[in-house]
Structures are given as structure tokens and as C-alpha cells.
BAFI-3210 file (N, C-alpha, C; in Angstrom, 3 decimals, decimal comma, padded with zeros to 6 digits):
// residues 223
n [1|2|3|4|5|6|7|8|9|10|11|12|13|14|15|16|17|18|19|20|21|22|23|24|25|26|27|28|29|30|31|32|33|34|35|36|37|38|39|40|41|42|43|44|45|46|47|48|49|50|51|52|53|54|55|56|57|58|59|60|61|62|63|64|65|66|67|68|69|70|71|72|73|74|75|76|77|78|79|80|81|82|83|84|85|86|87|88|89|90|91|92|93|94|95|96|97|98|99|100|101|102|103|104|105|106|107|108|109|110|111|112|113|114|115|116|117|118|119|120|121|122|123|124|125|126|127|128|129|130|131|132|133|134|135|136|137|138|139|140|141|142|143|144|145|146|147|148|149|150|151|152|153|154|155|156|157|158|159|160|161|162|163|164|165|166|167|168|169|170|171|172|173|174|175|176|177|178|179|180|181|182|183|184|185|186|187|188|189|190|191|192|193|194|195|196|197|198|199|200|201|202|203|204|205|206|207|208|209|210|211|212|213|214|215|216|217|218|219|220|221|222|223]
n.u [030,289|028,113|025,478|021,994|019,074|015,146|012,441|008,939|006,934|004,658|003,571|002,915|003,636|005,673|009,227|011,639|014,708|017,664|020,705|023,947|026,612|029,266|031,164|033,380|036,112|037,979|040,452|042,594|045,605|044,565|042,956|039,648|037,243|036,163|034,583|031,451|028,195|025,207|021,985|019,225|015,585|012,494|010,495|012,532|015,149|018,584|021,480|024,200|027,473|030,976|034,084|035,837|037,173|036,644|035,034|032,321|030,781|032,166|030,814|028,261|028,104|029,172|026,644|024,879|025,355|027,271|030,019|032,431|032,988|035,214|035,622|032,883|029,362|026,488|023,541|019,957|016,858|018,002|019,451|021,866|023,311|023,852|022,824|020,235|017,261|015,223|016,406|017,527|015,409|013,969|015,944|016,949|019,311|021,238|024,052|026,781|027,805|025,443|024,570|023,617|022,610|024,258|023,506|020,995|017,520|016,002|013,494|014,196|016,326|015,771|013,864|015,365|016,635|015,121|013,806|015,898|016,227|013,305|011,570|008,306|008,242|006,522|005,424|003,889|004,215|006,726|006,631|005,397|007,287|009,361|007,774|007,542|010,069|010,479|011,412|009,903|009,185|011,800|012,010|012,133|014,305|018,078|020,339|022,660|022,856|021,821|022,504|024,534|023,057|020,374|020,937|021,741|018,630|017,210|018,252|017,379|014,671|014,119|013,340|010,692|009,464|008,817|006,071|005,813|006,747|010,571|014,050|016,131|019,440|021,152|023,708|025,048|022,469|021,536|023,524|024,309|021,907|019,527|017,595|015,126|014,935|016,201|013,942|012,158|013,120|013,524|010,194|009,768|011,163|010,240|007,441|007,958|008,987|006,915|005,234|006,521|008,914|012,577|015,964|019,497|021,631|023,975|025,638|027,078|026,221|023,357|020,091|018,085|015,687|012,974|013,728|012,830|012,679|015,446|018,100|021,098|024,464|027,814|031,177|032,859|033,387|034,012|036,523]
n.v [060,043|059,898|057,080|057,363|056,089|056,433|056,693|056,867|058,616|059,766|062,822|065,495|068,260|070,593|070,807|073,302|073,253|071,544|072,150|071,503|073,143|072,728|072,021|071,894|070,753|070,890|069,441|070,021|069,565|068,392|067,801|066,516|066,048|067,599|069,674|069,015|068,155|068,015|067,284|067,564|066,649|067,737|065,339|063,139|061,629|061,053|058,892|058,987|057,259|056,054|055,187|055,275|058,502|059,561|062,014|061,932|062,596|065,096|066,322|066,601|067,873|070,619|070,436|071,437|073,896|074,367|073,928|075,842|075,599|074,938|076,175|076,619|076,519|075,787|075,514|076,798|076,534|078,134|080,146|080,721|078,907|079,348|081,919|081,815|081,852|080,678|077,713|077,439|076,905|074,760|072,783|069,654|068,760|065,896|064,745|062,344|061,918|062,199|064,400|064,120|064,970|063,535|064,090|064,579|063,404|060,959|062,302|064,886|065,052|065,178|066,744|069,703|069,702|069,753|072,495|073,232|073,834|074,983|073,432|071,306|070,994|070,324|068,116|065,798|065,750|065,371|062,505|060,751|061,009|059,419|056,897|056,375|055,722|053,520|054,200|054,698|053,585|054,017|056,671|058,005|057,528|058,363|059,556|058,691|056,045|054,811|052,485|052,510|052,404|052,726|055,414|056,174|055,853|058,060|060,257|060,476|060,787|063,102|063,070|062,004|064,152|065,813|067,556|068,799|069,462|068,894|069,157|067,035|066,091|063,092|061,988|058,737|057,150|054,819|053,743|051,585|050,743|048,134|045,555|046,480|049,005|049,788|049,842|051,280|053,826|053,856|053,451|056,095|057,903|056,857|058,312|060,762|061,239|061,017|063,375|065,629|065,973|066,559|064,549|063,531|061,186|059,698|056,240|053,184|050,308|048,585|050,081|048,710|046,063|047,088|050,017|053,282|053,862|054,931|057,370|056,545|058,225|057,695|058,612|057,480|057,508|059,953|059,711]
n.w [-020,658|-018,459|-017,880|-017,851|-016,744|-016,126|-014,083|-015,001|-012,447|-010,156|-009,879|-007,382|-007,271|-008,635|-008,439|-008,231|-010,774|-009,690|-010,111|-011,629|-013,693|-015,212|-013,315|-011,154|-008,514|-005,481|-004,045|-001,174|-002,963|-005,286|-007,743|-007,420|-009,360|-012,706|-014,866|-014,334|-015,115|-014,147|-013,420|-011,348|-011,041|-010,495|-008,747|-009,241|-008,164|-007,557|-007,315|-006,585|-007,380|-007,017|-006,737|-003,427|-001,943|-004,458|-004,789|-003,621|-001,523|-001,162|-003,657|-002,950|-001,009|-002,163|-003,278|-001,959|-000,798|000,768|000,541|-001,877|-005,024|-006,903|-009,605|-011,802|-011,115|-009,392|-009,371|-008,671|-009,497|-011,876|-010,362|-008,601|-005,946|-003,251|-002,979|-003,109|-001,634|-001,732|-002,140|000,762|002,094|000,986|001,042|002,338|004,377|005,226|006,715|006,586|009,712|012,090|013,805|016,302|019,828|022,421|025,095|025,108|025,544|022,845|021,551|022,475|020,912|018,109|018,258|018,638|015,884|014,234|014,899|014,541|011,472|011,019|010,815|011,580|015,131|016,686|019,615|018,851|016,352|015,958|017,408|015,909|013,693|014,459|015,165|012,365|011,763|012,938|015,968|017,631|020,195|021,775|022,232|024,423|025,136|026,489|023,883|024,240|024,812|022,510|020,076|016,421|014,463|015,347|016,198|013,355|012,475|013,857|013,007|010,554|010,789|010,489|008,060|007,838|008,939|007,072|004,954|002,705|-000,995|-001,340|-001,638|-000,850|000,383|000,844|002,850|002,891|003,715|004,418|006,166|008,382|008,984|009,356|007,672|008,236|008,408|006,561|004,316|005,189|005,074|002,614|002,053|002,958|000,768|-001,363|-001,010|-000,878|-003,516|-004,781|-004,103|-005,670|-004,653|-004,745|-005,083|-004,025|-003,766|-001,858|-001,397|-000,571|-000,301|-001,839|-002,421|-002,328|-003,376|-002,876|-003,426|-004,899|-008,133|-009,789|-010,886|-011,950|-010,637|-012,119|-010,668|-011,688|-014,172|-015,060|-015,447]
ca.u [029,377|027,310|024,117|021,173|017,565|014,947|011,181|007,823|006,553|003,362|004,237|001,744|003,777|006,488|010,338|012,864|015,744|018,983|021,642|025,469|027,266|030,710|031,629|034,970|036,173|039,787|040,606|044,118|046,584|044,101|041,229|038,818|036,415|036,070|033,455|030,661|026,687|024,096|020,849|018,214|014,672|011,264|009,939|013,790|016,670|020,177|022,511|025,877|028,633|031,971|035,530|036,371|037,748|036,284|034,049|030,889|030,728|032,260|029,842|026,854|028,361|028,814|025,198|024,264|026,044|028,060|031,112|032,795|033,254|036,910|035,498|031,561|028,574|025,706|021,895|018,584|016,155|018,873|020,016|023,098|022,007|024,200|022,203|018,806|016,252|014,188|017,108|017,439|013,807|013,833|017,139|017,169|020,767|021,442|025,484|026,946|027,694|024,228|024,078|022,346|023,221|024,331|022,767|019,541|016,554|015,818|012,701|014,365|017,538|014,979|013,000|016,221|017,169|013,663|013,829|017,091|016,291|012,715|010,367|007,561|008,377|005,449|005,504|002,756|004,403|007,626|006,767|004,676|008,322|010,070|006,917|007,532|011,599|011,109|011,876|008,555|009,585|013,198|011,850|012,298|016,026|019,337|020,903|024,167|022,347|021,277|023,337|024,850|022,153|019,402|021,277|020,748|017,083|016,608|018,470|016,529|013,233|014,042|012,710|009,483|008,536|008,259|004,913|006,084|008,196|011,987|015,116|016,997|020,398|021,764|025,030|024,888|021,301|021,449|024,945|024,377|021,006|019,041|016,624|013,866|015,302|016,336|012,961|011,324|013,860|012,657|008,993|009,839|011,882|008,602|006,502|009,047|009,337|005,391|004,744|007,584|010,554|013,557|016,897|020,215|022,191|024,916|025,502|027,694|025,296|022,998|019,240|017,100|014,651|011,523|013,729|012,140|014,008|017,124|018,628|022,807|025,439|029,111|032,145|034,016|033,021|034,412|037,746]
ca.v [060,623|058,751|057,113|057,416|055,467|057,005|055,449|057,250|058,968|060,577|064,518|066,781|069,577|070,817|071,817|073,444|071,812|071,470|071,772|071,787|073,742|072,766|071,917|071,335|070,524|070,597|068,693|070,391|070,016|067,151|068,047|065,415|065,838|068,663|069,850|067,804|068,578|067,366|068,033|066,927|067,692|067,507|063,985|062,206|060,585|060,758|057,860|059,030|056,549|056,163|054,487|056,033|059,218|060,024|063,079|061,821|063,498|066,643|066,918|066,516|069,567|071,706|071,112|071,704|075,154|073,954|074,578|077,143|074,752|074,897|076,129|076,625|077,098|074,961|076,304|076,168|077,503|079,070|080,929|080,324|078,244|079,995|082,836|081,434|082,048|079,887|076,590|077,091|077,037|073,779|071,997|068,797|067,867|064,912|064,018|060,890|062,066|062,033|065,705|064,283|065,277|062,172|064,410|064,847|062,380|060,986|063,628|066,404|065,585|065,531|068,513|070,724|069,605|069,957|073,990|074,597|073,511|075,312|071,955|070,878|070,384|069,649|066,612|065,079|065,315|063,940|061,310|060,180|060,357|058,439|055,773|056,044|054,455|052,394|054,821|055,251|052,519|054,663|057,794|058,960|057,256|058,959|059,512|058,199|054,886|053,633|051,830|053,192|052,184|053,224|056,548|056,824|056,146|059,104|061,405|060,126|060,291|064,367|063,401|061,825|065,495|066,681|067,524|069,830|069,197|069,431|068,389|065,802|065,389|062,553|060,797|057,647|057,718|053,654|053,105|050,849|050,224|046,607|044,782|046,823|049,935|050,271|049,522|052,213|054,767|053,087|054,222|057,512|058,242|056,697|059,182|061,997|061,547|061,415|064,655|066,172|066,345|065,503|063,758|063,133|060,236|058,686|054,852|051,871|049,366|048,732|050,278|047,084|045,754|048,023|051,507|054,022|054,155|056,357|057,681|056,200|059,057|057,342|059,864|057,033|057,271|061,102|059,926]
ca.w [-019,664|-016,984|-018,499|-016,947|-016,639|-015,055|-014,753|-014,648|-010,876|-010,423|-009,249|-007,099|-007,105|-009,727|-007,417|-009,098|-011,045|-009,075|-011,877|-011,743|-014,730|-015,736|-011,980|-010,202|-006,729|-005,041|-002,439|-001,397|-004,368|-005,912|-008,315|-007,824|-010,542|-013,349|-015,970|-014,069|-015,862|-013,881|-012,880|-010,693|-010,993|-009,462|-008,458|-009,593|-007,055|-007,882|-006,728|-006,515|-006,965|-007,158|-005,363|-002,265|-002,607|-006,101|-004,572|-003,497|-000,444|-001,793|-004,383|-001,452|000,201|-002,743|-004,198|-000,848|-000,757|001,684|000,179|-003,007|-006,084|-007,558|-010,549|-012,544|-009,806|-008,881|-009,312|-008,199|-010,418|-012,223|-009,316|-007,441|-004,398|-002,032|-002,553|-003,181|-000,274|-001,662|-002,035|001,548|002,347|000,175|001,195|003,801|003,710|006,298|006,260|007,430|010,785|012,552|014,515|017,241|020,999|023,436|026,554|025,164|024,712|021,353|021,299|022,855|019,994|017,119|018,387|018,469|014,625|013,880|015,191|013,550|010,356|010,648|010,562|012,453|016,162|017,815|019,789|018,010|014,826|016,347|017,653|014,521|012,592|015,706|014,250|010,907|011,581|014,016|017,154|018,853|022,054|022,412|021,822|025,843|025,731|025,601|022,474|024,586|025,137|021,098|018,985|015,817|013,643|015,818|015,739|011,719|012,047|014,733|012,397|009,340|011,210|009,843|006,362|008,312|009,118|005,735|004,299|001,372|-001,699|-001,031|-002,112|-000,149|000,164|002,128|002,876|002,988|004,342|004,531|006,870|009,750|008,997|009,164|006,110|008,234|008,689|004,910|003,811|006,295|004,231|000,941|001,587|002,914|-000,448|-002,477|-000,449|-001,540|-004,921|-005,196|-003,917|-006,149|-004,113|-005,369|-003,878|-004,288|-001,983|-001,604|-001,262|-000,823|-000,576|-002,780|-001,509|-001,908|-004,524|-002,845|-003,573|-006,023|-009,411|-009,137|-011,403|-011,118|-011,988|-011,895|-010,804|-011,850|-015,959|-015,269|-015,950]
c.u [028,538|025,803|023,446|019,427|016,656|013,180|010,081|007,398|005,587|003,555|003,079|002,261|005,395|007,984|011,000|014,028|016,484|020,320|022,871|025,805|029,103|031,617|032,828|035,373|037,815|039,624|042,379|044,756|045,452|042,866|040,681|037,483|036,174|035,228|032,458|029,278|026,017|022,755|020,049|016,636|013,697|010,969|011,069|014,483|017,776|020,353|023,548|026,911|029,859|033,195|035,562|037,318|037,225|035,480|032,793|030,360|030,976|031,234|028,315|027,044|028,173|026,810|024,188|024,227|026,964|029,362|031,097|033,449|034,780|036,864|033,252|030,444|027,421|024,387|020,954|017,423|016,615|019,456|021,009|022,638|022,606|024,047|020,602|018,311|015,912|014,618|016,827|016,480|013,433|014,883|016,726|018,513|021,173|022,532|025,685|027,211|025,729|023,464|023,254|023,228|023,247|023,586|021,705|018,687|016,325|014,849|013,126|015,509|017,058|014,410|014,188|016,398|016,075|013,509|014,452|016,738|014,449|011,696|009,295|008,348|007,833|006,018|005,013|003,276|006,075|007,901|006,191|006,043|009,060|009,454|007,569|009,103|011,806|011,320|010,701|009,080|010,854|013,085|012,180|013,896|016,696|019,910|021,723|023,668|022,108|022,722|023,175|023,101|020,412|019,398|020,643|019,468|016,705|017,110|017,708|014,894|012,849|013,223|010,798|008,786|008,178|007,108|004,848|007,288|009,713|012,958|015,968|018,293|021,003|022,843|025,450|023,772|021,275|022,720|023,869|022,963|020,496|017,989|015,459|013,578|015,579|015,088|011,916|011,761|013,310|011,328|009,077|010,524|010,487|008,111|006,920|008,781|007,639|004,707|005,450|008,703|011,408|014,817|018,032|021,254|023,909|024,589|025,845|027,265|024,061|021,021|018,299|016,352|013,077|012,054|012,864|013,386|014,582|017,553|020,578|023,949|026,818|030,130|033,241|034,361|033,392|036,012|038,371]
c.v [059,530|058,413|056,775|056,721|055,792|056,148|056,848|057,446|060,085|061,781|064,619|067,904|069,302|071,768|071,937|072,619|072,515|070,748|072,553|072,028|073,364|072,907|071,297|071,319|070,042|070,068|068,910|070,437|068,902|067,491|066,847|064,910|067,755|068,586|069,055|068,979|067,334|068,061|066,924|067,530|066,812|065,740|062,833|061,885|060,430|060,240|058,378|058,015|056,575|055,418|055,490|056,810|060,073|061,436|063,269|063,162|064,729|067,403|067,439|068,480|071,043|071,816|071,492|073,440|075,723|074,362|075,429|075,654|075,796|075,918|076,007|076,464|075,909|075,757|075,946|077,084|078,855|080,556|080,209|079,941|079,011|081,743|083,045|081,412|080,851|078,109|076,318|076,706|074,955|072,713|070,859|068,281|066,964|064,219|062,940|060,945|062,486|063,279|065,583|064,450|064,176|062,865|064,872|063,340|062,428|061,943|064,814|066,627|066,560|067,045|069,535|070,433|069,882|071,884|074,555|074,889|073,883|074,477|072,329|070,078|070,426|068,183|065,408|064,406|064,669|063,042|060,296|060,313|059,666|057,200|055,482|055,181|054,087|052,858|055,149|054,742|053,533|056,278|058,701|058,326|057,947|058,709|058,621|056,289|053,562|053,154|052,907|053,210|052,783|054,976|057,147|056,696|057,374|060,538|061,079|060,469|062,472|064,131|062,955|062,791|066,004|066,781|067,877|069,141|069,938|068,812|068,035|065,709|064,978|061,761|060,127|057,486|055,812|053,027|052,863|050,715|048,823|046,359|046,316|048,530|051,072|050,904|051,124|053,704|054,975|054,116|055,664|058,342|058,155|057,898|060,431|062,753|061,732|062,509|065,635|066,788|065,714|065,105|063,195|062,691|059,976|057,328|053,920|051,307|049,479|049,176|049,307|046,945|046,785|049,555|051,935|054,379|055,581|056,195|057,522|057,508|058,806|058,140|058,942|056,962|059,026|061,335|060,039]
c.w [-019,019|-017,857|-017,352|-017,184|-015,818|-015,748|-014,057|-013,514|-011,749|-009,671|-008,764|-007,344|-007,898|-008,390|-008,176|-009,437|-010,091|-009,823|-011,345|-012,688|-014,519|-014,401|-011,647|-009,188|-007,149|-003,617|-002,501|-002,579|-005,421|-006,423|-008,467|-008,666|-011,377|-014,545|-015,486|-014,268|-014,891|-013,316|-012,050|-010,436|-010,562|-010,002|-009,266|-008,018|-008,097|-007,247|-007,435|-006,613|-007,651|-006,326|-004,607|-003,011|-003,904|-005,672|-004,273|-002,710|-000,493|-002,511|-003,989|-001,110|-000,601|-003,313|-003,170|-000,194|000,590|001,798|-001,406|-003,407|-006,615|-008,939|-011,005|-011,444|-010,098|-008,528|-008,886|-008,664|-010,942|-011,633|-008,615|-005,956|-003,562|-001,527|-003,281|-001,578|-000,096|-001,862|-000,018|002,150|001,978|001,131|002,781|003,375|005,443|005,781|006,890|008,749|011,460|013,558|015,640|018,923|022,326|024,730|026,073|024,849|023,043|020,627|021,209|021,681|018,700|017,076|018,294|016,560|014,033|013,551|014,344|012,408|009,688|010,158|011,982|013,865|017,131|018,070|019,443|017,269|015,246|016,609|016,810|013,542|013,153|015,173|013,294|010,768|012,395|015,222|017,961|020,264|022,436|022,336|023,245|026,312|025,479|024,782|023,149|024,407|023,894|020,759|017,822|014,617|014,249|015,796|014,402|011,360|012,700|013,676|011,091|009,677|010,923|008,699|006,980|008,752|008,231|005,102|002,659|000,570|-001,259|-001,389|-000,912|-000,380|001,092|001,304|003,369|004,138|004,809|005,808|007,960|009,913|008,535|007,866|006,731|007,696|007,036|003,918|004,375|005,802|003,107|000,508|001,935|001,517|-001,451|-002,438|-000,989|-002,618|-005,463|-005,081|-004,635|-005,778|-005,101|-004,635|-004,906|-003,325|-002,667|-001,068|-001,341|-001,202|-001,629|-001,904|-001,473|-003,142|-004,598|-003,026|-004,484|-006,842|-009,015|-010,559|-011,184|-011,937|-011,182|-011,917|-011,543|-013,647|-016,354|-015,872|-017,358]
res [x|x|x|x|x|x|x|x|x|x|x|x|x|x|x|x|x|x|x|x|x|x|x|x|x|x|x|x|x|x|x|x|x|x|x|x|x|x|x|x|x|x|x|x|x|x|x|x|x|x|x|x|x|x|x|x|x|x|x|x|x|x|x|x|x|x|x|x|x|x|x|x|x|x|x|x|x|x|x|x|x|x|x|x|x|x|x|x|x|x|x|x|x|x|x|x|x|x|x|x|x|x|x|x|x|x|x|x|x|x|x|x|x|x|x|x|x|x|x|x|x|x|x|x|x|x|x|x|x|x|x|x|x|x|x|x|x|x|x|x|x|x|x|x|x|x|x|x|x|x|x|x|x|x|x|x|x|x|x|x|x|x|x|x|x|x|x|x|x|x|x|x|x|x|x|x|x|x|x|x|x|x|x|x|x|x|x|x|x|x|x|x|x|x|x|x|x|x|x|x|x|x|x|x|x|x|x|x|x|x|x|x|x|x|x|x|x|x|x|x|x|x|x]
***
């Protein structure tokens, strides 16, 4: 089983666990992981890893309730998330594609993802998370116009709205981002885990020396 190290955070507020039971996933004829126990609970970070392929990304989607597990269900305060109110209420899930719209401004993209997803979208408070990664100066450009990396800060600049504990799940929340850009992630994750959110990523790279301890759970020690 996957060992795990986890280091001391100071909580305000207590969020439910987010616990997988005896979990399995198919990918067409190919089960890519079975019997998987994990949990994630208030004011932690899961790091996902694994070789390409192994199920990262799968596993994102199901604990997301994204998709129907192969097999054993996926909870949230021992309720089935995909019919928890109160998961969805909770849930920021930001995938590796970036959801943002090339014919809108970087405000007007945010402010729609903002709506859907039932956040703060005043302009105020958008343009104070446009700040927080770096996007204040491009904030009246077209999406069509950034670079890729400027892209994943505008869709990241979602977790910069959050006031309330919530669980996080991103994939690969770091792609095509610079030293600064990482770092600007970094403290928003700190900020997170201090208020008692919790979070579980994905991640090639490695997130830097200033992340907040993570917890590492290897799909590849499933074999």
C-alpha cells in the first residue's frame, strides 16, 4: 500500500472526509486500478502519482462524481458524492483542459465559470483573483490572445475566489506554468489548507520547495 507522510496545518473549519472504499475503474477492456482505500480529509492535499496511463486522471473524475466507478463507491461524509448536495456545494474540480472561452475577455471568461460553478462574480472580487496569479494587466484581453500558460493561471485564478472551506480537485494544476506562476498556486494551496479545505492534484512535476506538505499516494505501488 502507498505510504504516506503528512505534517501538522492549523484548521479553522472542520470539511468532511472524502473517502474511496474498495474502488475500481475500467478503461474499455483494461481495469486500471482495483480495491483502491483512500481518504482525504479536512486541512490535507493528496498528490496523485503514477506512469502515464496508471489512472490519475480517472481517479480525479470519479472522486469528483464525474464518472460510475467499475466497482465500490466514493463518499463524502459517508454519503455517496453523486448524490450529496452538500459534495457539490463543496467541490472545485479544475481539469487539465482550461474551460475558458477564446471569444470572451479574460474577465468576462472568469465571470461566466465563476456563475456556473455558483462563486463570487462580482467584478471586484474578480479582478482581485486575476491579482492574486498574475492576470490583473491581461485581465481586458482575449482569451484567444494569451499563451498557454497564461491560460492555466486565468482558469486557476477560480481557487482565488474561494472564501469557504472546499475540496479541490485539480489536474495537473501546475502544466505550463513558470517559477512565478507555480509559487502563486503554492500560496493559494497554503491559504486552502489553513482554512480547512482539502485537495487532491495531480502532477508531473514536482510542486517546488514553498508547496504545503502533501500527502504522496502512488497508483504505481497498486500493482
Amino acid at each position: 500500500m502507498p505510504t504516506a507522510v503528512s505534517a501538522p496545518i492549523t484548521r479553522t473549519h472542520e470539511l468532511p472526509t472524502l473517502a474511496t472504499v474498495d474502488l475500481s475503474c475500467r478503461r474499455g477492456n483494461r481495469i486500471l486500478f482495483t480495491g483502491l482505500n483512500l481518504e482525504v480529509r479536512s486541512g490535507q492535499a493528496t498528490w496523485l502519482r503514477g506512469r502515464n496511463g496508471r489512472g490519475k486522471t480517472s481517479l480525479l473524475r470519479l472522486t469528483a462524481g464525474l464518472s460510475v466507478p467499475e466497482a465500490g463507491q466514493v463518499l463524502w461524509d459517508g454519503a455517496p458524492v453523486r448524490r450529496s448536495a452538500s459534495f457539490q456545494r463543496a467541490l472545485v474540480f479544475i481539469g487539465h483542459a482550461n474551460a475558458l472561452k477564446d471569444d470572451l475577455s479574460v474577465t468576462e471568461s472568469l465571470q461566466f465559470l465563476a456563475r456556473m460553478h455558483d462563486r463570487d462574480s462580482r467584478i471586484g472580487a474578480l479582478h482581485a483573483a486575476l491579482e492574486r496569479v498574475g492576470m490583473a494587466s491581461r485581465r481586458d484581453a482575449m482569451v484567444r490572445t494569451l499563451s498557454q500558460g497564461q491560460r492555466r493561471r486565468v482558469a486557476l485564478a477560480r481557487l482565488a475566489l474561494e472564501r469557504r472551506a472546499a475540496l479541490w480537485i485539480l489536474d495537473e494544476p501546475y502544466d505550463a506554468l513558470d517559477t512565478d506562476g507555480i509559487a502563486r498556486v503554492n500560496g493559494l494551496l497554503r491559504e486552502h489548507l489553513g482554512r480547512g479545505g482539502s485537495a487532491m492534484l495531480t502532477s508531473h512535476q514536482h510542486p517546488g520547495a514553498d508547496a504545503p506538505a502533501m500527502i504522496e499516494f502512488d497508483l504505481d505501488t497498486l500493482d
